[in-house]
GUTIMI-489216 format. One line per 3 residues: for each residue x, y, z of C-alpha. Coordinates in nm, 3 decimals. Example, Ala and Ser with C-alpha at 12.3 -4.5 7.8 and 13.67 -1.06 7.14 Angstrom:
<rs>
1.230/-0.450/0.780 | 1.367/-0.106/0.714
</rs>
This chain:
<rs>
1.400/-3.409/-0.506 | 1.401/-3.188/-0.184 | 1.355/-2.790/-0.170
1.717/-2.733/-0.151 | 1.751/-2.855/-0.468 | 1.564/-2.644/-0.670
1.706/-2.307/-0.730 | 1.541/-2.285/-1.122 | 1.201/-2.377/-1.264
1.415/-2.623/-1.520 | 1.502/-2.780/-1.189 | 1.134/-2.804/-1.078
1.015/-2.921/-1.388 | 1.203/-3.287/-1.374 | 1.010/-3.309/-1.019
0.771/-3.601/-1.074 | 0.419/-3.515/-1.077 | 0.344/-3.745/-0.750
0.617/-3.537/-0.549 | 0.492/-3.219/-0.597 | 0.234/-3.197/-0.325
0.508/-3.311/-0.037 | 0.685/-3.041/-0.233 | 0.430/-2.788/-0.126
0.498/-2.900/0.236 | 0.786/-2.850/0.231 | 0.775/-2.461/0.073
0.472/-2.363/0.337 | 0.696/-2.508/0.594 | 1.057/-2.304/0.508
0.789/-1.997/0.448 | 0.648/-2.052/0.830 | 1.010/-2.146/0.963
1.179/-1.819/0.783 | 0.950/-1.563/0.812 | 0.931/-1.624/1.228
1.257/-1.475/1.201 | 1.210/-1.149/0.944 | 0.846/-1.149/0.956
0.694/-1.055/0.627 | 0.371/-1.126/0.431 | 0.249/-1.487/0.581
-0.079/-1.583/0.511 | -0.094/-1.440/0.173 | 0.198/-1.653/0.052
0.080/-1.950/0.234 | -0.238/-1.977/0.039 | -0.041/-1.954/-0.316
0.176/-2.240/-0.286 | 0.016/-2.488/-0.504 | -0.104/-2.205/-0.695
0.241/-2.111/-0.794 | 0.455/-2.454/-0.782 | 0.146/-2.557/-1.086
0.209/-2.192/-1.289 | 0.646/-2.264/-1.286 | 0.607/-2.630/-1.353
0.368/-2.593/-1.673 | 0.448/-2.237/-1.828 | 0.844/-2.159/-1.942
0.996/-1.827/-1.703 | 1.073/-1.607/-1.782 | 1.039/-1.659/-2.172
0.672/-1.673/-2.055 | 0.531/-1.360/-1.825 | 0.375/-1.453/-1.487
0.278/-1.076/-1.316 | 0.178/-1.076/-0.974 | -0.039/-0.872/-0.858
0.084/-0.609/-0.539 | 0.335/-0.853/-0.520 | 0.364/-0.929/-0.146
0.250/-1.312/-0.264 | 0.594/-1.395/-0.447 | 0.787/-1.551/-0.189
0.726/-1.855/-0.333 | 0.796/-1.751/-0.711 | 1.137/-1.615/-0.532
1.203/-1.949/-0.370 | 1.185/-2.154/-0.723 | 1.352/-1.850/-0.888
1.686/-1.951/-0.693 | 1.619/-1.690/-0.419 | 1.566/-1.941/-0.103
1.917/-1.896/0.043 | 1.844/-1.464/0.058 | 1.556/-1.531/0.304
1.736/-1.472/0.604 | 1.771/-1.106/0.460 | 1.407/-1.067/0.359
1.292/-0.690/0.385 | 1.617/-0.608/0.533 | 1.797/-0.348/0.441
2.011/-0.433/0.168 | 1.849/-0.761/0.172 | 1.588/-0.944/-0.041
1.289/-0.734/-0.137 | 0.956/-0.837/0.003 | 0.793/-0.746/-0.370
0.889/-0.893/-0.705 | 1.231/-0.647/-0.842 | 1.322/-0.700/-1.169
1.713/-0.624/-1.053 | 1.693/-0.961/-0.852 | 1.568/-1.207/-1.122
1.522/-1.194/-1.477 | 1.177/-1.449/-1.367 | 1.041/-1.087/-1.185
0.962/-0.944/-1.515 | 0.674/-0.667/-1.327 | 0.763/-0.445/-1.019
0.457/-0.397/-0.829 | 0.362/-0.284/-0.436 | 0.020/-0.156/-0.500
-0.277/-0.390/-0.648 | -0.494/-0.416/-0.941 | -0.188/-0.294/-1.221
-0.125/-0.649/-1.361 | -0.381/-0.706/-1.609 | -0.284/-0.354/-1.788
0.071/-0.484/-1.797 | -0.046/-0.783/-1.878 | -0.199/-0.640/-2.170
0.093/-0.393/-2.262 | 0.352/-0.721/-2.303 | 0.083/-0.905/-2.472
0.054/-0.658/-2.728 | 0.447/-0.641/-2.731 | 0.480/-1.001/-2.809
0.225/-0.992/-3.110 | 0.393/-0.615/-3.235 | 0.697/-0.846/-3.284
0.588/-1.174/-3.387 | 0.708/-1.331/-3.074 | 0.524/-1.686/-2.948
0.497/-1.704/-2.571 | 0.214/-1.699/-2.289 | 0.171/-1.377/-2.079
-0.013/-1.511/-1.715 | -0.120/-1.247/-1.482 | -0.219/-1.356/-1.110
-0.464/-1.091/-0.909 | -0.637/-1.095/-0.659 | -1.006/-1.082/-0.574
-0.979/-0.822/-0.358 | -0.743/-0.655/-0.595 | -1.036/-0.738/-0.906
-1.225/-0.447/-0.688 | -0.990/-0.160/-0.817 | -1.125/0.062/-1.088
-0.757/0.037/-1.319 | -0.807/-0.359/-1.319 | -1.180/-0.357/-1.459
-1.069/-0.099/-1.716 | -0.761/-0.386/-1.828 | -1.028/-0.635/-1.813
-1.252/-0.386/-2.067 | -0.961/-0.338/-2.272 | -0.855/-0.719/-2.307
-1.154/-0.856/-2.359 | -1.227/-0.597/-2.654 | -0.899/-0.682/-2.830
-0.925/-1.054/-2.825 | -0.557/-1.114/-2.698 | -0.405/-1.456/-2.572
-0.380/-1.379/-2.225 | -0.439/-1.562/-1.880 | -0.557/-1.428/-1.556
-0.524/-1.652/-1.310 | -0.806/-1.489/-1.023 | -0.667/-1.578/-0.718
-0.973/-1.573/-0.455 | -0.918/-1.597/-0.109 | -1.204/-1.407/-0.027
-0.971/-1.108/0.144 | -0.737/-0.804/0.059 | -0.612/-0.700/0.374
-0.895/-0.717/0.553 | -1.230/-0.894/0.405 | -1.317/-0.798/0.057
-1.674/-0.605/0.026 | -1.866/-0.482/-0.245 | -2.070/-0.589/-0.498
-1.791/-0.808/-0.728 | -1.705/-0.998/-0.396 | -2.057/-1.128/-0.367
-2.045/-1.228/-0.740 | -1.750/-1.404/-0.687 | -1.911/-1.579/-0.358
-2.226/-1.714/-0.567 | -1.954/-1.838/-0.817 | -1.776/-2.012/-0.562
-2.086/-2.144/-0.377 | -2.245/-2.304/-0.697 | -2.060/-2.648/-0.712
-2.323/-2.758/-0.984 | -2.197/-2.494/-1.236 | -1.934/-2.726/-1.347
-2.124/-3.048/-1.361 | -2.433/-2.846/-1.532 | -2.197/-2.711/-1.774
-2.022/-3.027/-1.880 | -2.305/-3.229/-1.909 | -2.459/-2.919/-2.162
-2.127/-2.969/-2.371 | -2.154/-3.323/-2.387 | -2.506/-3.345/-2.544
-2.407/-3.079/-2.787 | -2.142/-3.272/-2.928 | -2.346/-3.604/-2.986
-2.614/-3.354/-3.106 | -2.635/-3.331/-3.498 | -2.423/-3.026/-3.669
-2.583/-2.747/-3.895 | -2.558/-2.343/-3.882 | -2.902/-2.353/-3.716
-2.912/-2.612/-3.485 | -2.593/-2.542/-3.369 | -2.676/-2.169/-3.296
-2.945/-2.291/-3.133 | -2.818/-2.516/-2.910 | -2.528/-2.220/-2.816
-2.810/-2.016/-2.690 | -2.917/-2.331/-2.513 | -2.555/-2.347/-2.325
-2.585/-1.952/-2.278 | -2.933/-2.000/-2.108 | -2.849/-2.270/-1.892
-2.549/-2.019/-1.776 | -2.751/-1.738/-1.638 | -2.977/-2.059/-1.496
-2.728/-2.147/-1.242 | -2.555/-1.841/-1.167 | -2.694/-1.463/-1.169
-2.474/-1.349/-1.432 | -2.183/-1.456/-1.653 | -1.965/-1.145/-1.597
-1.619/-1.266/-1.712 | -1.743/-1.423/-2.006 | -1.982/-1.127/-2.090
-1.667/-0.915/-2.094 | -1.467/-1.144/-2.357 | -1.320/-1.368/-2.173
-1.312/-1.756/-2.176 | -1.439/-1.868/-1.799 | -1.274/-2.136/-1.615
-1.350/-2.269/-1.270 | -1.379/-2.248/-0.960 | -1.108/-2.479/-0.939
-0.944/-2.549/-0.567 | -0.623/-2.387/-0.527 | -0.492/-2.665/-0.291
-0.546/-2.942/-0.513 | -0.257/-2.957/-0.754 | -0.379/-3.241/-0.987
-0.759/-3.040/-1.078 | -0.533/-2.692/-1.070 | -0.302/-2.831/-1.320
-0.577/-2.960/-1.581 | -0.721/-2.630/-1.534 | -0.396/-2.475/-1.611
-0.339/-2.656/-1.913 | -0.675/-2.604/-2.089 | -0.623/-2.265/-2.008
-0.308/-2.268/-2.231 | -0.464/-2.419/-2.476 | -0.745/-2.180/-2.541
-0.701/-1.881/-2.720 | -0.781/-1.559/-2.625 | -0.815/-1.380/-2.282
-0.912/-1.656/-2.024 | -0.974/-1.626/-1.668 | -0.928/-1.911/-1.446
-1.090/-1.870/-1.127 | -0.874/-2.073/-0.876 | -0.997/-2.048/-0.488
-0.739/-2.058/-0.207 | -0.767/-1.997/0.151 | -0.487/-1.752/0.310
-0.284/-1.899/0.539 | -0.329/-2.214/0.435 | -0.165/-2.467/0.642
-0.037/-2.287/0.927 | -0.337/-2.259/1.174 | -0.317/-1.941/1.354
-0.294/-1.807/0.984 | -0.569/-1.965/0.831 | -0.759/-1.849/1.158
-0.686/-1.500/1.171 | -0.549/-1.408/0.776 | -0.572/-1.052/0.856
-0.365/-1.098/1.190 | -0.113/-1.318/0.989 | -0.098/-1.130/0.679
0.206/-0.914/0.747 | 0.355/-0.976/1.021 | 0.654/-0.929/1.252
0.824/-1.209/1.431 | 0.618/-1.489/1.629 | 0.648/-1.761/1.781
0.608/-2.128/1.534 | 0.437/-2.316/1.807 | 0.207/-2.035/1.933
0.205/-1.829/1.659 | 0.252/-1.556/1.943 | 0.396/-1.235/1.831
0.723/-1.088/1.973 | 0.634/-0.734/2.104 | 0.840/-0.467/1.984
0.961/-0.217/2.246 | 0.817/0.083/2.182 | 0.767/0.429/2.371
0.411/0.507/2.326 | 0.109/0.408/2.198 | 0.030/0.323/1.813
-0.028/0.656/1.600 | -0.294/0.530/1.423 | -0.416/0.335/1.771
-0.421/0.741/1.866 | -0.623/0.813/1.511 | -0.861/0.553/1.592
-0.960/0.633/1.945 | -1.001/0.989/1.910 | -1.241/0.984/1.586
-1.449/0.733/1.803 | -1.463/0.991/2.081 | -1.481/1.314/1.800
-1.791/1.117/1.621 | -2.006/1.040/1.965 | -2.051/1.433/1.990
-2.028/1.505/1.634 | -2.333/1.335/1.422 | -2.166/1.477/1.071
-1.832/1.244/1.105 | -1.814/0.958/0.868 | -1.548/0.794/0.847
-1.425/0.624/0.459 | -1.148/0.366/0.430 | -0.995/0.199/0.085
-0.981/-0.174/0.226 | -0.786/-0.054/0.525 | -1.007/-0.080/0.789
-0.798/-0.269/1.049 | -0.461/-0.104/0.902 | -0.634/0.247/0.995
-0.729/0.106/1.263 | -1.075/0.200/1.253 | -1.234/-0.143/1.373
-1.327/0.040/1.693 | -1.512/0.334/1.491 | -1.701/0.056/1.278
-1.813/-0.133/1.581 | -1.956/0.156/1.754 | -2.124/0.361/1.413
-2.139/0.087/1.176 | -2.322/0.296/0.965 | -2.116/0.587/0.937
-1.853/0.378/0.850 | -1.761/0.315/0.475 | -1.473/0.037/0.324
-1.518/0.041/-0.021 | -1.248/-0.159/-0.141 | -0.948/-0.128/-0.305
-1.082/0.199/-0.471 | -0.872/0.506/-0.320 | -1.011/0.731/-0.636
-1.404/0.630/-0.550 | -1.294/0.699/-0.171 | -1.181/1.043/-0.266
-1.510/1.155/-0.452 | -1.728/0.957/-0.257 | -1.596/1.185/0.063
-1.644/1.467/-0.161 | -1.987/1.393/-0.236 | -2.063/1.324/0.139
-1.913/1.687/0.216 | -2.173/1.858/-0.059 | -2.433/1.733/0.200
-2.290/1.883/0.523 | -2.118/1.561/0.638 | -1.771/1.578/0.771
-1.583/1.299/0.634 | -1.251/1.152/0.757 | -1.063/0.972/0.466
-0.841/0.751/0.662 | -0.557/0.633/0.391 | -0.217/0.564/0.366
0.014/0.872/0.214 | 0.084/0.597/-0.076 | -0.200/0.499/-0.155
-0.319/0.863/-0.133 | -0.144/0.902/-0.442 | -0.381/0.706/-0.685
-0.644/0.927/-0.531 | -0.410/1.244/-0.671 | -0.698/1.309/-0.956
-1.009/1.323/-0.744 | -0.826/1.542/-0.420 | -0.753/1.796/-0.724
-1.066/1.782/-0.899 | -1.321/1.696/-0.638 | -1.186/1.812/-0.323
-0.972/2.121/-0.355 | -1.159/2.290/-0.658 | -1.490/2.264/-0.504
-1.324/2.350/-0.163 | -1.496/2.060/0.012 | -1.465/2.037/0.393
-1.282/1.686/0.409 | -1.054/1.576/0.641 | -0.763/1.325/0.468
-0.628/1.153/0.752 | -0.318/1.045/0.558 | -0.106/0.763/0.799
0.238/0.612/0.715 | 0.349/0.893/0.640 | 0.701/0.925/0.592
0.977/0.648/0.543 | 0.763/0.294/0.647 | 1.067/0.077/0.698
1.043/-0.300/0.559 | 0.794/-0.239/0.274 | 1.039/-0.022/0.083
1.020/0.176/-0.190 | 0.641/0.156/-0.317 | 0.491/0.213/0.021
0.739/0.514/0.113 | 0.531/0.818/0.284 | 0.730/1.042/0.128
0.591/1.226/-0.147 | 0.236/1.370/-0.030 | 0.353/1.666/0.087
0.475/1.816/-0.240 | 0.185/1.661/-0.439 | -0.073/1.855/-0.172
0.096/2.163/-0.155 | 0.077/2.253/-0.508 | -0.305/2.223/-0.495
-0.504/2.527/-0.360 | -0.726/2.580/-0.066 | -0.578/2.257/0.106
-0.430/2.249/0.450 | -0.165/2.011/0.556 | -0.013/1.971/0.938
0.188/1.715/1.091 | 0.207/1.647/1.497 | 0.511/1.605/1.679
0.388/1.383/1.825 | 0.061/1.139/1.966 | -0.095/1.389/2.200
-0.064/1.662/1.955 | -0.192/1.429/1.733 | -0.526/1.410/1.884
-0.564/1.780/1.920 | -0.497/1.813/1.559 | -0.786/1.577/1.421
-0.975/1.747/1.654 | -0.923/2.111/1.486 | -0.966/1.934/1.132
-1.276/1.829/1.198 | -1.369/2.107/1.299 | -1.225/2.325/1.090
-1.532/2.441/0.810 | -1.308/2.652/0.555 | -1.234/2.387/0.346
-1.002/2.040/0.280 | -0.732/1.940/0.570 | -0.486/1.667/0.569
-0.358/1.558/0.891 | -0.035/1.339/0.816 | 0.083/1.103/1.099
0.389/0.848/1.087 | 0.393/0.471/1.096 | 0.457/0.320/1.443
0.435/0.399/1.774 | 0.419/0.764/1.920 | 0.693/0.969/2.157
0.509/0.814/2.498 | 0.406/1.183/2.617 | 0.131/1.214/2.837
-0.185/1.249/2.644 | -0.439/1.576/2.724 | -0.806/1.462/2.846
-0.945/1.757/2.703 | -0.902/1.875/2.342 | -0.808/2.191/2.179
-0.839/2.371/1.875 | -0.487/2.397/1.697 | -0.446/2.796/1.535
-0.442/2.696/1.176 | -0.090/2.814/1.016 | 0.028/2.856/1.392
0.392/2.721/1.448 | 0.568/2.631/1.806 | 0.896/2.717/1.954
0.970/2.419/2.158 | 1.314/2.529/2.257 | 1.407/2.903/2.247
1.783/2.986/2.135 | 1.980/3.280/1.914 | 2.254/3.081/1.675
2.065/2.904/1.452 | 1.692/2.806/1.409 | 1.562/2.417/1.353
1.282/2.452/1.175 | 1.161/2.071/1.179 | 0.772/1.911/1.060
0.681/1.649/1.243 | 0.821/1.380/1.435 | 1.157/1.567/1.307
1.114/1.781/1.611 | 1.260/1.502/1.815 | 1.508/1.485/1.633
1.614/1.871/1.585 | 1.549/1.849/1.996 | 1.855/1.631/2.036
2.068/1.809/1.832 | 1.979/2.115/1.997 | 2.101/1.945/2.309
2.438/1.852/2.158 | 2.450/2.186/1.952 | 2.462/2.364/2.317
2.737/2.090/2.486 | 2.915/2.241/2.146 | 2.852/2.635/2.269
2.559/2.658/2.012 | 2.267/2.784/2.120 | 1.948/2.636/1.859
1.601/2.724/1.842 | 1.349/2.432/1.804 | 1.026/2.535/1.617
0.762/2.306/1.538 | 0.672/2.403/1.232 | 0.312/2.209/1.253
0.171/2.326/0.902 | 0.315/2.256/0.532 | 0.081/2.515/0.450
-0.063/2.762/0.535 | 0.337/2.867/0.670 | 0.362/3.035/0.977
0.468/3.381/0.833 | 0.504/3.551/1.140 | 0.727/3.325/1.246
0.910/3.325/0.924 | 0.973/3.665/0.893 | 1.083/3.691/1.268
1.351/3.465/1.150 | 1.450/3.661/0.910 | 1.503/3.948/1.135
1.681/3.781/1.388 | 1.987/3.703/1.047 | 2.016/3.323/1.233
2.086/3.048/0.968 | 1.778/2.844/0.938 | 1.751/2.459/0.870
1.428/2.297/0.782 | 1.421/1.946/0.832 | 1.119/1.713/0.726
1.065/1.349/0.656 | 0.952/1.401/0.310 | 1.091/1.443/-0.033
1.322/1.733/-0.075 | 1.200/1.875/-0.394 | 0.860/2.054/-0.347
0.818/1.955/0.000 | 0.827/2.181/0.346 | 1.168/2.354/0.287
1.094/2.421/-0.037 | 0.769/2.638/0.053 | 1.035/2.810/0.290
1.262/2.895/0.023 | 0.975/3.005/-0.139 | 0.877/3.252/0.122
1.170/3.417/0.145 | 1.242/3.428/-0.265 | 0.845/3.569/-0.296
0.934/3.819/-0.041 | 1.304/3.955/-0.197 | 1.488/3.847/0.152
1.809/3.772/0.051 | 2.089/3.733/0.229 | 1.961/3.417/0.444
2.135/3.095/0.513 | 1.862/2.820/0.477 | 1.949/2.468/0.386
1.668/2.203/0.347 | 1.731/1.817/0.493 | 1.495/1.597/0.367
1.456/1.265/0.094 | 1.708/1.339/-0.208 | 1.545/1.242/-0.518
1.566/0.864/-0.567 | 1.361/0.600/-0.395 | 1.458/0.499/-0.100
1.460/0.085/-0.072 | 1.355/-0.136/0.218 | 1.520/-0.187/0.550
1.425/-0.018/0.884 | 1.312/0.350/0.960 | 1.647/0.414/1.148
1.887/0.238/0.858 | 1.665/0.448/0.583 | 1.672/0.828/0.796
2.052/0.705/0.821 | 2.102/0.669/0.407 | 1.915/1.018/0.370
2.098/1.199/0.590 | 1.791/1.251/0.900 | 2.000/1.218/1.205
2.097/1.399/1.493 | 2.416/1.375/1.339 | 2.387/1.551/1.048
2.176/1.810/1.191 | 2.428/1.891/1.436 | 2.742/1.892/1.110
2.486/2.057/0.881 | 2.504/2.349/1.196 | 2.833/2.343/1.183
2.863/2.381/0.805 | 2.667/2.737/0.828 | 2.875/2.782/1.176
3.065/3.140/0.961 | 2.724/3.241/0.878 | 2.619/3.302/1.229
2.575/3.613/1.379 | 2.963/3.684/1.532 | 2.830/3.838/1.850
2.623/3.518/1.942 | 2.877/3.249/1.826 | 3.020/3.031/2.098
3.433/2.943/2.130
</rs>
């Protein structure tokens, strides 16, 4: 039976046995074929294939639960889930999510985009199931990178404590994003190093079972089996924590995988079945450079040569990168902290050149909060380079550890804004309104990559507490970049483009846009003012109040979610201050998530366009000033 036949896991399931690994070639080689096309995430799906062809052929979906963990390795659970023919629209807006969506499939019974949640939800449907009597296996599959994060070692406390029939299946591949660190990885390295557990622990239950039964003997040989354990490797971890160990077991070899598999069903309680793959796996350039390959764009099959995007200017976080490296050679204090990001934050330069100021701690944004903290207690200026969405799993410690002890860290907070292809749980959207509620914080945006630079270089030096500089995914505006850098005026807007009908008051790479509608406002006889607003907070209040005086209508426009966000502090102002009278209308995200597709198609849904700048004008066009209206 060939791919194209198989649109169910019934249909998989009357695949003989002895088929399934050409089976596997054929999946890695639609996978390679397709994604050249969309892009999308390669290498991680590439080294599940096996891994996830053995979970659909034994278990029952979606009667029985597989999770995924983050989610960005179920392109092949989409492909036996009857999803192959929706590849061509993969991450396109519209299209087929690049994450598991429970509106696609009833098999996608877990939406996920950020790691280590699977083995709580594991745990929440397990309990489910035995609440109401029901009979079925609940599989979660996570990561060893993903094992690093502090919410999947508290599931792994909690399951192992109430006894519950559960399987993790621990994918390790040895990388997140970028390699894995810390001290689990190594664990997991002597684990997958020691070939002789297996034989050594075989052999031990052989000889107990010829040996002769009683309560004592039998103890004693147990202690036996536990001692010849912690003989051959430094530390039974899983099995300390209640659950039933199985493995290493290669992830590329269907027929051990499979046994493994099946014991694992048969044993009851939490099990954890400890399967190593290699990402990228059979595709070279992938399983040569995994963190190259692991999301990618389009690329050439034969090569695996990527197809350059056209783009204006140099890479924003390229920009971050390059100026910390130059900040920290005159600045001793700079550290710089990244939650497994490293080569997304672009900080590979900044860990060649001061690997020791340099700190990936994993897939642990809350540590990477409080650890920055703790650095700033001791005079240190650290840089928190994360993403605005991962930011928010951090939300506890900026509160409680940052902002209440008024700590001078810097949160360099990328991606921020709408990210295009990875959808809905990576949107940039929402930091913002969850910073600006909390005191003594600063947050300022650049319009673009030379302002950028000058802005990380007032954060870090800037000693009166926490600053967030928030930057956008992609490349910059291609302005020509200062040599020299300067100290932004904290709370200090910029009027871009002078005018006296109405005011665009836009954050961010926004200004562009407000720019071009400016420029069609005044082919229209409407003369706009462009101010770049720079800071969330502190507000420019001069500026604000100037506004105010002047009776033009102003509209705030921001790549971020309307409620809470930059307009609202404007409102705000003016409402704190009894000005009434004032036309100001906010455009930014309405409140629902905003799904995958490009940057352009996603501003388009939410209304951030030149286009609707220029008809949201025109709405407040009676509210203008009569004397400085245009025929």
């Amino acid at each position: 039976m060939h791919l194209d036949q198989i649109d169910s896991p019934q249909k998989l399931k009357q695949v003989p046995v002895d088929q399934l690994p050409k089976l596997a070639e054929e999946i890695r080689q639609f996978l390679i074929e397709s994604l050249s096309k969309t892009g999308g995430h390669l290498a991680p799906n590439l080294g599940v294939v096996e891994l996830t062809l053995a979970l659909h052929y034994l278990f029952d979906s979606p009667k029985d639960k597989i999770i995924w963990d983050v989610g960005h390795q179920a392109y092949v659970h989409k492909i036996l889930t009857g999803r192959k023919h929706l590849f061509p629209t993969l991450r396109q807006y519209k299209g087929l999510c690049g994450f598991p969506k429970m509106s696609e499939s009833e098999h996608d019974v877990w939406e996920t985009g950020h790691s280590s949640t699977s083995l709580s939800a594991a745990m929440g449907m397990a309990a489910a199931r035995d609440l109401k009597g029901e009979n079925h296996k609940v599989i979660a599959v996570i990561g060893d990178g993903a094992l690093t994060g502090g919410m999947a070692l508290e599931a792994m406390n909690h399951i192992g404590n109430e006894k519950k029939d559960l399987i993790v299946i621990l994918n390790d591949n040895e990388m997140s994003i970028s390699p894995n660190v810390g001290a689990i990885h190594n664990y997991l390295g002597r684990l997958r190093t020691y070939k002789g557990y297996k034989k050594a622990k075989e052999l031990v239950e052989y000889w107990l079972e010829k040996m002769p039964s009683g309560d004592t003997f039998a103890k004693t040989l147990e202690r036996v089996k536990d001692s010849i354990k912690y003989l051959v490797i430094s530390g039974v971890l899983f099995e300390k924590l209640g659950f039933t160990y199985l493995g290493p077991v290669d992830g590329h070899k269907l027929d051990e995988l499979m046994e493994c598999l099946r014991q694992a069903a048969k044993t009851s309680g939490p099990v954890l079945v400890h399967v190593i793959t290699k990402k990228g796996y059979g595709y070279k350039p992938a399983e040569e450079n995994s963190v190259a390959y692991h999301g990618v764009g389009a690329y050439k099959i034969e090569s695996g040569e990527f197809m350059k995007k056209a783009g204006k200017g140099p890479d924003y976080a390229k920009v971050f990168g390059s100026t910390l490296v130059k900040l920290a050679e005159k600045d001793p204090r700079i550290v710089a902290i990244t939650p497994a990001m490293l080569t997304g934050s672009k900080l590979d330069a900044f860990a060649e050149r001061f690997p020791d100021r340099c700190f990936d701690v994993g897939i642990a944004e809350q540590h990477a909060t409080t650890f920055a903290a703790g650095l700033a207690t001791q005079g240190m200026k650290p840089v928190l380079a994360i993403y605005s969405t991962f930011l928010q799993r951090g939300y506890d410690q900026l509160i409680h550890d940052v902002c209440r002890q008024n700590l001078n860290v810097v949160i360099a907070v990328d991606r921020a804004g709408l990210v295009g292809a990875d959808g809905e749980t990576h949107q940039g959207v929402y930091d913002i309104a969850y910073m600006r509620s909390v005191p003594n914080i600063v947050i300022m945006m650049p319009k673009d990559e030379n302002e950028l630079q000058h802005m990380l270089y007032t954060a870090v030096h800037y000693d009166a507490g926490p600053i967030a500089v928030r930057f956008p995914r992609g490349t910059g505006m291609g302005v020509s970049m200062d040599t020299t850098f300067r100290t932004i005026p904290i709370g200090q807007s910029e009027v871009v483009r002078d005018g006296n009908d109405v005011a665009l008051l836009a954050f961010g790479p926004m200004v562009a846009l407000a720019e071009e509608a400016a420029e069609q406002l005044k082919r229209e006889g409407i003369s706009a003012k462009v101010i770049n607003a720079r800071f969330a907070k502190p507000l420019d209040e001069t500026m604000l109040l100037e506004l105010s005086r002047t009776g033009m209508p102003v509209i705030t426009i921001e790549e971020g979610a309307r409620m809470g966000g930059f307009g609202s502090a404007v409102l705000e102002f003016y409402a704190d201050r009894d000005i009434h009278g004032m036309v100001v209308k906010n455009l930014a995200i309405p409140d629902y998530f905003v799904e995958h597709g490009s940057v352009e198609e996603q501003r388009q849904e939410v209304g951030l366009t030149v286009e609707n700048i220029v008809q949201t004008v025109r709405s407040v066009a009676p509210a203008m000033p009569r004397k400085r209206q245009r025929a």
